[in-house]
C-alpha positions as CSV (number, residue, x, y, z in Angstrom):
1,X,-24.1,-56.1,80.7
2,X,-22.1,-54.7,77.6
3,X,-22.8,-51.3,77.6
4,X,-20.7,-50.4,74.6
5,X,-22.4,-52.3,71.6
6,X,-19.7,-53.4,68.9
7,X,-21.7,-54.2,66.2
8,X,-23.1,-50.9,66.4
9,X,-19.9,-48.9,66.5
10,X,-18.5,-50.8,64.0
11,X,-21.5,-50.2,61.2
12,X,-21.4,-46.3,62.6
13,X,-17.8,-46.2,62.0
14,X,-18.0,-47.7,58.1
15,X,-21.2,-45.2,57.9
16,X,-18.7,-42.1,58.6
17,X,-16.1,-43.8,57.3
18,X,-13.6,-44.0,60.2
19,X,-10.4,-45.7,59.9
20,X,-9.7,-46.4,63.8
21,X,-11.5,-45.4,67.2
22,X,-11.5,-46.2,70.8
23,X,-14.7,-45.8,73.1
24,X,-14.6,-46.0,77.3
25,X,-17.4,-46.2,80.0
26,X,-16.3,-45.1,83.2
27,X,-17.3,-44.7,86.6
28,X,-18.7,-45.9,90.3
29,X,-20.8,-48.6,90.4
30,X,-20.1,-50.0,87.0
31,X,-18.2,-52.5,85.1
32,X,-16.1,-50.5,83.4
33,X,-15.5,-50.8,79.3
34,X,-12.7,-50.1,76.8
35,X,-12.9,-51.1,73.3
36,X,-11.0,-50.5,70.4
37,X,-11.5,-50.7,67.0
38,X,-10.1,-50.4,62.9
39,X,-6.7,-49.2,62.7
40,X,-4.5,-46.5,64.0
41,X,-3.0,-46.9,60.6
42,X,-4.8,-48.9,57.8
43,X,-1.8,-48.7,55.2
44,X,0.2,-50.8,57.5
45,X,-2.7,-52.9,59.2
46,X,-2.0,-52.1,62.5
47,X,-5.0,-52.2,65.2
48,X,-6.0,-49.2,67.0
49,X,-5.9,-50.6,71.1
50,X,-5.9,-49.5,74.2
51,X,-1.8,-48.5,74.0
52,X,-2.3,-46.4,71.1
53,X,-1.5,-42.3,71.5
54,X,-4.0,-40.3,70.4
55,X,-4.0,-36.2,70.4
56,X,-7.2,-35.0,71.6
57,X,-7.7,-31.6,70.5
58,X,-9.5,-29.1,72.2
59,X,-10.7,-31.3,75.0
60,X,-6.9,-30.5,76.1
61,X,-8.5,-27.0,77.5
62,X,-10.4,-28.9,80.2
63,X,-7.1,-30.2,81.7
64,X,-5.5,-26.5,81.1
65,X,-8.1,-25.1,82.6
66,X,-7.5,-27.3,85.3
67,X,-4.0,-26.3,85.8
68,X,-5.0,-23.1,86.5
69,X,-7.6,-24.3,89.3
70,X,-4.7,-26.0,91.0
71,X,-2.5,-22.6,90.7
72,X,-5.5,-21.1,91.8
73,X,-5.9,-22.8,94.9
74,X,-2.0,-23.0,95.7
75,X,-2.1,-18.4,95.6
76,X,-0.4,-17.9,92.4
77,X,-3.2,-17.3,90.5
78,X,-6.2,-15.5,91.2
79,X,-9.7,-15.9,88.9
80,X,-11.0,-12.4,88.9
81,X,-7.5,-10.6,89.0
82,X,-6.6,-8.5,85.8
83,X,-4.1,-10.3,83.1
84,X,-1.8,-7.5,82.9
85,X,-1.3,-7.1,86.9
86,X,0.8,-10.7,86.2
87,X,2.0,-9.3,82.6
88,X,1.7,-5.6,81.5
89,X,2.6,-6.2,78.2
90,X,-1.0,-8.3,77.3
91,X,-3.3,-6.6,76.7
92,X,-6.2,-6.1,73.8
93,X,-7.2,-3.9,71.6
94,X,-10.3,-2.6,73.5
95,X,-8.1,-0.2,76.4
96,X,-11.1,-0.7,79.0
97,X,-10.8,-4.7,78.5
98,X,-7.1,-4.4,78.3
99,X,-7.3,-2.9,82.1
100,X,-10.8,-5.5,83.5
101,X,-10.1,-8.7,81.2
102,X,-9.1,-11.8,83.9
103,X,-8.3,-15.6,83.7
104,X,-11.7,-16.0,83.9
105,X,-12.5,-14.4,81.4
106,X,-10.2,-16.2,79.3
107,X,-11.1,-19.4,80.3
108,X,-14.8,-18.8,79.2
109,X,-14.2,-17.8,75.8
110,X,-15.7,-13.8,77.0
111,X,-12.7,-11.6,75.9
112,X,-14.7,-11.0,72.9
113,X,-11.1,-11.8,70.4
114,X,-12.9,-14.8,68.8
115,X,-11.3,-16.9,66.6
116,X,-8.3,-15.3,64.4
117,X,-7.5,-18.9,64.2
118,X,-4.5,-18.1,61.8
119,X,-2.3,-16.5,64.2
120,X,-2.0,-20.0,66.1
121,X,0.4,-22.0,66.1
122,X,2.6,-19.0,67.4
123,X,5.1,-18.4,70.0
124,X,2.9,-17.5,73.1
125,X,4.8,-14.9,74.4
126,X,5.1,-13.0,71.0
127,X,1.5,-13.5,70.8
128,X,0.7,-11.7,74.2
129,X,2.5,-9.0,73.4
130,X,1.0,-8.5,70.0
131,X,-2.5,-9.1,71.4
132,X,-3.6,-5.3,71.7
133,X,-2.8,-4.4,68.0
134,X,-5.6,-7.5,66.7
135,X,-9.7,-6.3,66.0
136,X,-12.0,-8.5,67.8
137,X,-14.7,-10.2,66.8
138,X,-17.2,-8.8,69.3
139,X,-17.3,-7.0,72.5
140,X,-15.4,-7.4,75.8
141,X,-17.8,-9.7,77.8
142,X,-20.7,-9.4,75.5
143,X,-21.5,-13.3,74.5
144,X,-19.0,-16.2,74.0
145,X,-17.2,-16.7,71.3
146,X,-14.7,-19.6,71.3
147,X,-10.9,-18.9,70.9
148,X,-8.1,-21.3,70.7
149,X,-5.5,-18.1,70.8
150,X,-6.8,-16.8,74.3
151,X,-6.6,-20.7,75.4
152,X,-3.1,-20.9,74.4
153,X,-2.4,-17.7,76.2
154,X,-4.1,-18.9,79.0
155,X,-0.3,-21.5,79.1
156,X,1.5,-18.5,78.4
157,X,0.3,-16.7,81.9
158,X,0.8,-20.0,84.2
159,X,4.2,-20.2,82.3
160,X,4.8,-16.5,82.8
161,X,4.1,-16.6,86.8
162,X,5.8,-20.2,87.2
163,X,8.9,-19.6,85.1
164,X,8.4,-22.9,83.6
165,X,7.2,-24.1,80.8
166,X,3.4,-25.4,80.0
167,X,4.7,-29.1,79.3
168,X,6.3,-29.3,82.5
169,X,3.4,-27.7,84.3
170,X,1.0,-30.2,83.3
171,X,3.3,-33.1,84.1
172,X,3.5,-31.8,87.4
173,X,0.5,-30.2,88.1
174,X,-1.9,-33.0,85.8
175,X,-0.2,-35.7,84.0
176,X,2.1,-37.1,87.5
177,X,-0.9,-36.9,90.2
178,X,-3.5,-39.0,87.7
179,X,-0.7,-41.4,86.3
180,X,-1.4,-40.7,83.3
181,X,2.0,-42.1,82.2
182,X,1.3,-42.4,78.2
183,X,0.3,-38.8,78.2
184,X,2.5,-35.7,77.0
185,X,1.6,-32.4,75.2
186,X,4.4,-31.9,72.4
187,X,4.7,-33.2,69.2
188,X,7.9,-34.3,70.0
189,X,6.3,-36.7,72.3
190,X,3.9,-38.6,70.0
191,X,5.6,-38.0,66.6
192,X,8.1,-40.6,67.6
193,X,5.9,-43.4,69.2
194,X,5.7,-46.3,67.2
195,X,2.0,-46.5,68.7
196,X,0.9,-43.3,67.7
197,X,-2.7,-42.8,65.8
198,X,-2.2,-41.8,62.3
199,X,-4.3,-39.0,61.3
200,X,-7.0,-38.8,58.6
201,X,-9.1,-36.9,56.0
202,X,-12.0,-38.2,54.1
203,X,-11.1,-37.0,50.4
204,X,-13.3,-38.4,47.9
205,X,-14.9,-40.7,49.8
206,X,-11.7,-42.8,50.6
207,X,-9.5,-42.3,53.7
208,X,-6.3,-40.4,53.1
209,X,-3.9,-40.0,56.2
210,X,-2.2,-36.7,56.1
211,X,0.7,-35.3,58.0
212,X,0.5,-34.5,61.5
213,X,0.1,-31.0,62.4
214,X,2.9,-29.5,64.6
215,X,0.8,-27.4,66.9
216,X,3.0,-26.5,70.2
217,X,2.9,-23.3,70.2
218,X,-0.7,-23.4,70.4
219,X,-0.8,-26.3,73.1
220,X,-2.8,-25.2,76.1
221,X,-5.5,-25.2,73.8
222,X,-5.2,-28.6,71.9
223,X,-2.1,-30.6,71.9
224,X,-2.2,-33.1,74.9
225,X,-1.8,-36.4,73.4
226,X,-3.0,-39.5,75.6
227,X,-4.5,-43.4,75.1
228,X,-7.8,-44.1,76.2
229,X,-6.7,-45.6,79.3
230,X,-5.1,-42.4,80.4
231,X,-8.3,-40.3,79.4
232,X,-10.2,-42.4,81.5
233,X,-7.8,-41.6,84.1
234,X,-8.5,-37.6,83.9
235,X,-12.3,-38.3,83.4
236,X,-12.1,-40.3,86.7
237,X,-10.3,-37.5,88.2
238,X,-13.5,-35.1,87.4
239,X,-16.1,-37.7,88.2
240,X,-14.9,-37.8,91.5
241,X,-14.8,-33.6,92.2
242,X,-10.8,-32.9,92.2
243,X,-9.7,-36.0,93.8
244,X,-7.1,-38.9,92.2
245,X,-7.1,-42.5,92.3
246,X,-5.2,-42.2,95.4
247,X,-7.8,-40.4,97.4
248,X,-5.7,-37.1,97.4
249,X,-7.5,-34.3,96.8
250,X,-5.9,-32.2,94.2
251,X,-8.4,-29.4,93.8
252,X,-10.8,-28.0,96.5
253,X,-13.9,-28.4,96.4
254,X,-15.1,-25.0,96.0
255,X,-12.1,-23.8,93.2
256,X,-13.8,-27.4,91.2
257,X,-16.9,-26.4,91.7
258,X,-16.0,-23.0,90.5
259,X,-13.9,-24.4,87.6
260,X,-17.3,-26.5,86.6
261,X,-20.5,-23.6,86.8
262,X,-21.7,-22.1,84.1
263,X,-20.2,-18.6,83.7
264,X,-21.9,-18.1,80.2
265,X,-24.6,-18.4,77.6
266,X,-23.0,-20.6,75.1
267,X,-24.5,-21.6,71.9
268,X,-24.0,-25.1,71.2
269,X,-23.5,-26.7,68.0
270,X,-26.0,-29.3,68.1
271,X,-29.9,-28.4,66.8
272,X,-32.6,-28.0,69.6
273,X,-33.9,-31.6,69.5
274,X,-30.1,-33.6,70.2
275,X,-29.7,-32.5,74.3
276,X,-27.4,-29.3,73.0
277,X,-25.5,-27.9,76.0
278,X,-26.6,-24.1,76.8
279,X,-23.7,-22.8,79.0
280,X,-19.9,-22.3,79.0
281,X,-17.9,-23.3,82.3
282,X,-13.8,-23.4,82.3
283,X,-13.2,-25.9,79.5
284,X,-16.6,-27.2,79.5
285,X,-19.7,-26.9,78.2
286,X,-22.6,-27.7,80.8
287,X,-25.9,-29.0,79.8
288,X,-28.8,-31.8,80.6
289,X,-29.8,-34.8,79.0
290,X,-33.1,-36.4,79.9
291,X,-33.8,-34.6,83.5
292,X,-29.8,-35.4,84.1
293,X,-26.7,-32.7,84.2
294,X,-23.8,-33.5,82.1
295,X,-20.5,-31.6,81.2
296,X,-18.8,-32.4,77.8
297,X,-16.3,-31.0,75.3
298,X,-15.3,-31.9,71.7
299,X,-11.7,-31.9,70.3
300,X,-11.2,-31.7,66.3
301,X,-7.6,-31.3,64.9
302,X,-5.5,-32.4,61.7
303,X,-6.9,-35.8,61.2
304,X,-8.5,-36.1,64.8
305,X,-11.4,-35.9,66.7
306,X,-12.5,-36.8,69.9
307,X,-15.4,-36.3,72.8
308,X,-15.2,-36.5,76.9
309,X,-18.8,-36.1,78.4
310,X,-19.6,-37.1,82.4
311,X,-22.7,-36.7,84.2
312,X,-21.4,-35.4,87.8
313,X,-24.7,-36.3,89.7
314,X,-24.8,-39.8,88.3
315,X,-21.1,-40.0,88.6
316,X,-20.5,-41.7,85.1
317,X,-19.0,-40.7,82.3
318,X,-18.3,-41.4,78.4
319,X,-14.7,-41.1,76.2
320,X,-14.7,-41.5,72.5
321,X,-11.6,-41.4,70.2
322,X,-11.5,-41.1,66.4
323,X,-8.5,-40.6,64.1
324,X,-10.1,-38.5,61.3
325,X,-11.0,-35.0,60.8
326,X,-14.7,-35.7,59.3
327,X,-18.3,-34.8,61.0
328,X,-17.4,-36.9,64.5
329,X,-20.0,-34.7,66.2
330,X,-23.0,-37.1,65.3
331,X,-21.3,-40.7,66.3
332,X,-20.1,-39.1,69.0
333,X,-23.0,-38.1,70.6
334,X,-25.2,-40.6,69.3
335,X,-23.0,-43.9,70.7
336,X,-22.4,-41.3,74.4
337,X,-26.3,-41.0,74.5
338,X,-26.8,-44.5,73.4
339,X,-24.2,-45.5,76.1
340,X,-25.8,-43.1,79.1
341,X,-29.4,-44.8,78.3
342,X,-28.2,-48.5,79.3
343,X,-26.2,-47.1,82.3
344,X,-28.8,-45.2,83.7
345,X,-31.8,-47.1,81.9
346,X,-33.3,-44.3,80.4
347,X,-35.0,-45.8,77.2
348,X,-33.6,-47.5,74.2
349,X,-33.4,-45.1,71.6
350,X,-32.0,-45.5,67.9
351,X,-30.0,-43.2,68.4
352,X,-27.6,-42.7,65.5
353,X,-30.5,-42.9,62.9
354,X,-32.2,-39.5,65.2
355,X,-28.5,-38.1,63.5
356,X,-28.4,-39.4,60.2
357,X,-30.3,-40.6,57.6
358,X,-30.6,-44.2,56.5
359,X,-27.7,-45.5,54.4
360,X,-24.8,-47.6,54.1
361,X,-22.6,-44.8,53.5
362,X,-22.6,-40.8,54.6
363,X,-22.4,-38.4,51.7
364,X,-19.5,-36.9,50.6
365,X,-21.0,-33.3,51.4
366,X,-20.7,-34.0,55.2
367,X,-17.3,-33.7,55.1
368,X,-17.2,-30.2,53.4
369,X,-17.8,-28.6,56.3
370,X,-14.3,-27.7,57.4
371,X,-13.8,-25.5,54.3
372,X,-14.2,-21.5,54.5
373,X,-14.1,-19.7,51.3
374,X,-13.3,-16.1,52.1
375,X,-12.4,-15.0,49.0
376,X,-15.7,-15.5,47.2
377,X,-17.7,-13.8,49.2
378,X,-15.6,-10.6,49.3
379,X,-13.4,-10.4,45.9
380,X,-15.4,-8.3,43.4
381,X,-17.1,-9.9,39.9
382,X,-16.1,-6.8,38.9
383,X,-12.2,-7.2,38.9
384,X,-12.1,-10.5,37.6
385,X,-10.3,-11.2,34.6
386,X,-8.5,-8.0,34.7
387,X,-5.1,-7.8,33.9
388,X,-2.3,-7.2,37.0
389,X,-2.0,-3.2,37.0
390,X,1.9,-3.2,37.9
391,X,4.2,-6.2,36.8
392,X,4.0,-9.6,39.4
393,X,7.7,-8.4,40.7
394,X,6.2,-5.1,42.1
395,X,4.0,-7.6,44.5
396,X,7.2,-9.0,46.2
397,X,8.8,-8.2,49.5
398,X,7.8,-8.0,53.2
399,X,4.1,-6.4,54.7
400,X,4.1,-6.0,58.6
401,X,1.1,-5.7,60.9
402,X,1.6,-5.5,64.5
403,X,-0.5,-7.8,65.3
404,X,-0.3,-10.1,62.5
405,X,3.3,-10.1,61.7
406,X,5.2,-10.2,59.1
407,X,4.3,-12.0,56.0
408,X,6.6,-12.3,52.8
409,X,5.4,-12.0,49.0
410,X,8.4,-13.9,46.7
411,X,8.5,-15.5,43.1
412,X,9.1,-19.2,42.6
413,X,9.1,-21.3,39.5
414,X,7.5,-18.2,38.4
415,X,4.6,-17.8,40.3
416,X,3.7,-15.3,43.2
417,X,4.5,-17.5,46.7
418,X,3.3,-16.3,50.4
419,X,5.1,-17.1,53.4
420,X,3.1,-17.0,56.7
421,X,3.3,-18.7,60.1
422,X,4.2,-22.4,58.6
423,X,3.3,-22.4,55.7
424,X,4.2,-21.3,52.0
425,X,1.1,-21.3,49.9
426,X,0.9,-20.0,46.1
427,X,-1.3,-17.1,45.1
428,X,-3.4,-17.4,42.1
429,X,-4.3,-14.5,40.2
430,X,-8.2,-13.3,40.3
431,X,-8.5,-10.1,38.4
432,X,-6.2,-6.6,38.6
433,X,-4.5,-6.2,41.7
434,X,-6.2,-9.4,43.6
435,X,-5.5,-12.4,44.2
436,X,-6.7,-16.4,45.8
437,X,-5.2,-17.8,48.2
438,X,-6.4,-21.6,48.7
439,X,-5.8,-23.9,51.7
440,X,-4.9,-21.5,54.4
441,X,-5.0,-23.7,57.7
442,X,-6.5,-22.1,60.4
443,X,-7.1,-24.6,63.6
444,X,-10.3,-26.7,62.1
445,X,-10.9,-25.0,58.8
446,X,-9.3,-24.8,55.4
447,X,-9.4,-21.3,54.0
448,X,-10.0,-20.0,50.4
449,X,-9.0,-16.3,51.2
450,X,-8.3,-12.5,49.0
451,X,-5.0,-11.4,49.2
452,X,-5.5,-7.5,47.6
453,X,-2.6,-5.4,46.7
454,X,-2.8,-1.7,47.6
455,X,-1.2,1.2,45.9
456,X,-0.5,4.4,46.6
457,X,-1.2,7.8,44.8
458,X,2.5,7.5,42.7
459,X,1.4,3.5,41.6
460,X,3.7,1.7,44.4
461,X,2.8,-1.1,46.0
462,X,2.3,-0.2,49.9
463,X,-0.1,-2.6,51.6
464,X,-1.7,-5.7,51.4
465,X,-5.1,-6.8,52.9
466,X,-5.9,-10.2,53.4
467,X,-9.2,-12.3,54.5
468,X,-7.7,-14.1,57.2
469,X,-10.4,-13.7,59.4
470,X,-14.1,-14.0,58.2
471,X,-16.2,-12.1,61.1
472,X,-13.9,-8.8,60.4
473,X,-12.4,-6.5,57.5
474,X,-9.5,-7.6,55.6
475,X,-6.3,-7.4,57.3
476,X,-3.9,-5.2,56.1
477,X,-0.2,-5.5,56.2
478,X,2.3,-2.4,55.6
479,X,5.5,-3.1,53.1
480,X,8.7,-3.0,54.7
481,X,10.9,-0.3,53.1
């Protein structure tokens, strides 16, 4: 029995318009399924198949989070230990959390940083020791909110402890004891393959492949790069509690089981009727679907997306792999649920029509969603249009924040230019001493954000605030005399 339908994949993929994809079925008792389809890159024609490298995002943190199990259970980590008794340096802003706040904390999304996705990707140890000087977005331990900076620092402390790097950690610890042989976690290591996915935007309702996001300084949290053979390999790995395809148990039992329990609400993204997951383990989300327990996590990056969900009672599970940054949460789900009904027999739902509309083609507002426009909700109506207080050369030069960094205000081709992270983006003019600041990447989203000049009592230019981060106040950066 075919449990993967092509002929419905293939009309869901020209619905979202997705240039390439690869689904799996895995598990005991079943004939397994791989099957590929489109193109990994449609300028060139060539076929997305089994051999092509794929980065899956943020379903990367399940397999950090699985390092840390195996440090774990060989001593060198401990859970419910405090961070800074392995590093004093990191700490957070909050003193009490700086002294409580654990791996397993981190590994939960409960530090209560949030996302400040703009800081990332950073070097990991700079970033630990900066951590303490950055607001959060809620309380220490109050709800979860999901961070891609404290999962990158998550590396950073198995790197700190080992004295080797995170790449090497997860070829030893991960990558070697599952074969997964295709799989590494540096751009380096997919940049170069000739059968790498290219990446993809929908922009005007056409596919445009875009350049491939360098994000290893952020890689615990989303830059392992694998074929779908190789994810089936690590899904295999879970599926059967901690043990490889050898039979060698890699974690114990009760660190895996520990790894996978829910340690906290988590709100999911999916509306109440669509089998939304309610709980946050370490690097996934736990949840049921019909009367049945499953554990899943999304990835979304620069011009990928992709989904790993497996039902540990029923020991089955589902892989899907898309290369394009669009709205993958609804084929995802819909061809895993349709997938999970035929295995288990559970009904014979239409599935993708319960997550979209009828159509031959999704509108163009679904993929809109990845755009954040700070700036309009916090630049005043009543500055706009004004003229610039001091002349545009008394903008220039370096602002510090020591959490932040340093970022650097410079002319070219006579316009105002700002340098942060990795990129150089140009600042357009609003109204008196503010500014726009369009297509700030920051992990998922595009940001529109202010950029507002700030003077002191004599008319110098001191400070600068900027929206990097829309759940607190503008950020403000000190000039550098």
């Amino acid at each position: 029995m075919a449990y993967i339908d092509r002929e419905l994949v293939e009309r869901e993929m020209k619905y979202w318009r997705i240039p390439g994809a690869a689904l799996a079925v895995v598990g005991d008792g079943i004939e397994e399924e791989f099957e590929c389809f489109g193109f990994r890159d449609r300028e060139n024609g060539l076929p997305f198949d089994e051999d092509t490298l794929f980065c899956i995002a943020s379903c990367s943190k399940a397999m950090t989070s699985a390092l840390i199990a195996r440090l774990v259970a060989e001593g060198t980590l401990d859970y419910d230990k405090p961070v800074n008794s392995y590093i004093p340096e990191f700490g957070l802003f909050d003193p009490d959390a700086s002294e409580s706040f654990t791996l397993r904390d981190m590994l939960c999304h409960r530090t209560g940083f949030g996302a400040h996705d703009v800081l990332w990707p950073a070097d990991r140890g700079e970033l630990a020791r900066r951590m303490r000087y950055i607001e959060p977005c809620d309380t220490f331990r109050g709800r979860s909110l999901y961070s891609n900076v404290i999962y990158a620092l998550i590396g950073y402390v198995a790197e700190y402890v080992t004295g080797k790097t995170w790449p090497d950690l997860m070829k030893e610890y991960i990558f070697e004891p599952l074969h997964m042989d295709r799989t590494t976690c540096t751009a380096e290591g997919i940049i170069h393959d000739p059968a790498m996915a290219q990446p993809y935007y929908v922009i005007d309702g056409e596919n445009v492949k875009v350049p491939f996001w360098n994000i290893d300084g952020g890689g615990p949290a989303a830059s392992v790069n694998t074929t779908i053979r190789d994810f089936a390999k690590w899904l295999r790995f879970n599926i059967a509690g901690g043990v490889n395809e050898d039979g060698i148990r890699l974690i114990p039992e009760g660190i895996f089981a520990d790894m996978h329990s829910p340690q906290i609400e988590y709100k999911d993204f999916l509306p109440a009727d669509k089998y939304p997951c309610d709980s946050y383990c370490m690097g996934w989300r736990d949840g049921q679907y019909k009367g049945h327990r499953f554990q899943k996590h999304s990835g979304c990056i620069e011009g990928y997306c992709s989904f790993q969900m497996f039902m540990p009672d029923d020991r089955i599970g589902v892989l899907v792999m898309l290369n394009i940054q669009g709205p993958a949460a609804s084929f995802s789900h819909s061809m895993a649920y349709t997938i999970i009904d035929k295995v288990l027999k559970l009904g014979n739902e239409d599935w993708p029509h319960l997550f979209h509309d009828d159509g031959e083609r999704a509108p163009l507002s679904s993929y809109l969603g990845f755009y954040t426009d700070v700036a309009s909700q916090r630049l005043p109506r009543s500055l706009e249009g004004l003229p610039m207080t001091v002349p545009e050369s008394a903008f220039t030069g370096e602002y510090l924040n020591p959490g932040h960094g340093t970022v650097r205000v410079y002319s070219q081709e006579d316009r105002l230019m700002l340098h942060y992270r990795d990129q150089d983006l140009p600042l357009r003019h609003w109204g008196a001493d503010a500014f726009i600041m369009e297509n700030v990447k920051a992990d998922t989203q595009t940001m529109t954000v202010p950029v507002t000049f700030i003077k002191n009592e004599f008319g110098e230019v001191i400070k600068v605030a900027i929206g990097y981060e829309p759940q607190v106040e503008d950020i403000i950066f000190i000039r550098r005399v």
